[in-house]
C-alpha positions in Angstrom: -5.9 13.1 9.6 -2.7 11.4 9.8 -1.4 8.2 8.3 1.6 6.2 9.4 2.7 3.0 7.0 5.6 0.4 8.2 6.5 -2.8 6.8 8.7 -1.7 4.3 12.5 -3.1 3.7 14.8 -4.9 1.5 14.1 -8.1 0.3 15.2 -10.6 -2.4 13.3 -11.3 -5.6 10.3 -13.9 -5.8 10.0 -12.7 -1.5 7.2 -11.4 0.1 6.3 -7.9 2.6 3.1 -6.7 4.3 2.9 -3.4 4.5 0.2 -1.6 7.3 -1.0 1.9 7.4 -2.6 2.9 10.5 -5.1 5.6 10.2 -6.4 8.3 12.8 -8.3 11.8 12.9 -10.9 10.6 10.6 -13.8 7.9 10.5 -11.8 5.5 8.7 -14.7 3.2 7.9 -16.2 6.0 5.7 -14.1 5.9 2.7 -12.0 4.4 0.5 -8.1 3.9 0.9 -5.6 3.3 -1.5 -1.8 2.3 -2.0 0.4 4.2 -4.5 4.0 3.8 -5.0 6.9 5.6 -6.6 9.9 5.0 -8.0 12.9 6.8 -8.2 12.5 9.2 -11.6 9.0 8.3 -12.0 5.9 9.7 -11.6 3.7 8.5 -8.2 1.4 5.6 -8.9 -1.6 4.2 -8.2 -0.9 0.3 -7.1 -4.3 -0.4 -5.1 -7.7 0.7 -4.3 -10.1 -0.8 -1.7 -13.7 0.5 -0.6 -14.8 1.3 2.6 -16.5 -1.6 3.3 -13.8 -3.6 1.4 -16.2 -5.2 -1.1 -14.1 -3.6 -4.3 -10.8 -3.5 -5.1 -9.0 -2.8 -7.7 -5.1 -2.8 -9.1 -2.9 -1.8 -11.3 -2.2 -4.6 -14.4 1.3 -4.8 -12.7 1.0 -6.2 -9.5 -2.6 -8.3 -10.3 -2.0 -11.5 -8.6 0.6 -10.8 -6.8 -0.6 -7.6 -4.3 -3.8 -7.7 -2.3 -4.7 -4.9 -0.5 -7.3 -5.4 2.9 -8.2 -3.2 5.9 -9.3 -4.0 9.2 -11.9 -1.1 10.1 -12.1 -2.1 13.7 -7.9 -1.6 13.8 -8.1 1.4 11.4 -5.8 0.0 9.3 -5.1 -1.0 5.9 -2.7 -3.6 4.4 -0.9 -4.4 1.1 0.3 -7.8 0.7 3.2 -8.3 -1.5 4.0 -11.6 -2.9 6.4 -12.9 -5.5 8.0 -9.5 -5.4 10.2 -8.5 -8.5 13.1 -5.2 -8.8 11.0 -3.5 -10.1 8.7 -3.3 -7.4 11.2 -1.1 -5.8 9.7 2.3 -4.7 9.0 4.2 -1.5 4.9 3.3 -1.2 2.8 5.6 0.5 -0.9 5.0 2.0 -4.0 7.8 1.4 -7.1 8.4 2.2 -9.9 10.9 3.1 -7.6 13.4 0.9 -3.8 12.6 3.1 -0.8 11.0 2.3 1.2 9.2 4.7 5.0 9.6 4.9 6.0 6.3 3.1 7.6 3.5 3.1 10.6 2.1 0.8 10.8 -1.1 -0.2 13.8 -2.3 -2.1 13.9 -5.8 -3.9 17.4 -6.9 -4.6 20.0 -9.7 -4.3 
């Protein structure tokens, strides 16, 4: 299994990133991914949950309405789109699934 995310970078407040995580070793379209992030001196985080077919989601209270989280099971790939993007967004945001973390990504909001 391995899972490689990208999309990450710095960006100004109120701004916007996609992030991808591209999935192999595993039938992708059989389970559920998920987006968790953490922040320096925090604990990891859940941010976003979607189900294999894509037909539930669900977020934590902090980013509802701003973070949507898709996948593509033909690309074996899933997505988190992050709007209207605030400080304390800032974290290194890692993909999982089937039981495997990907590497992560940081993303840093700041002026």
């Amino acid at each position: 299994v391995q899972l490689v995310e990208s999309g990450g970078g710095l960006v100004q407040p109120g701004g916007s990133l996609r992030l991808s995580c591209a999935a192999s070793g595993f039938t992708f379209s059989s389970g559920a991914m998920s987006w968790y992030r953490q922040a320096p001196g925090k604990e990891r985080e859940l941010v976003a949950v979607m189900s294999s077919a894509g037909a539930s989601t669900h977020y934590v209270d902090s980013v509802k309405g701003r973070f949507t989280i898709s996948r593509d099971n033909a690309k074996n790939t899933v997505y988190l789109q992050m709007n209207s993007l605030k400080p304390e967004d800032t974290a290194v945001y890692y993909c999982r699934g089937f039981g495997s973390w990907g590497q992560g990504t940081q993303v840093t909001v700041s002026s």
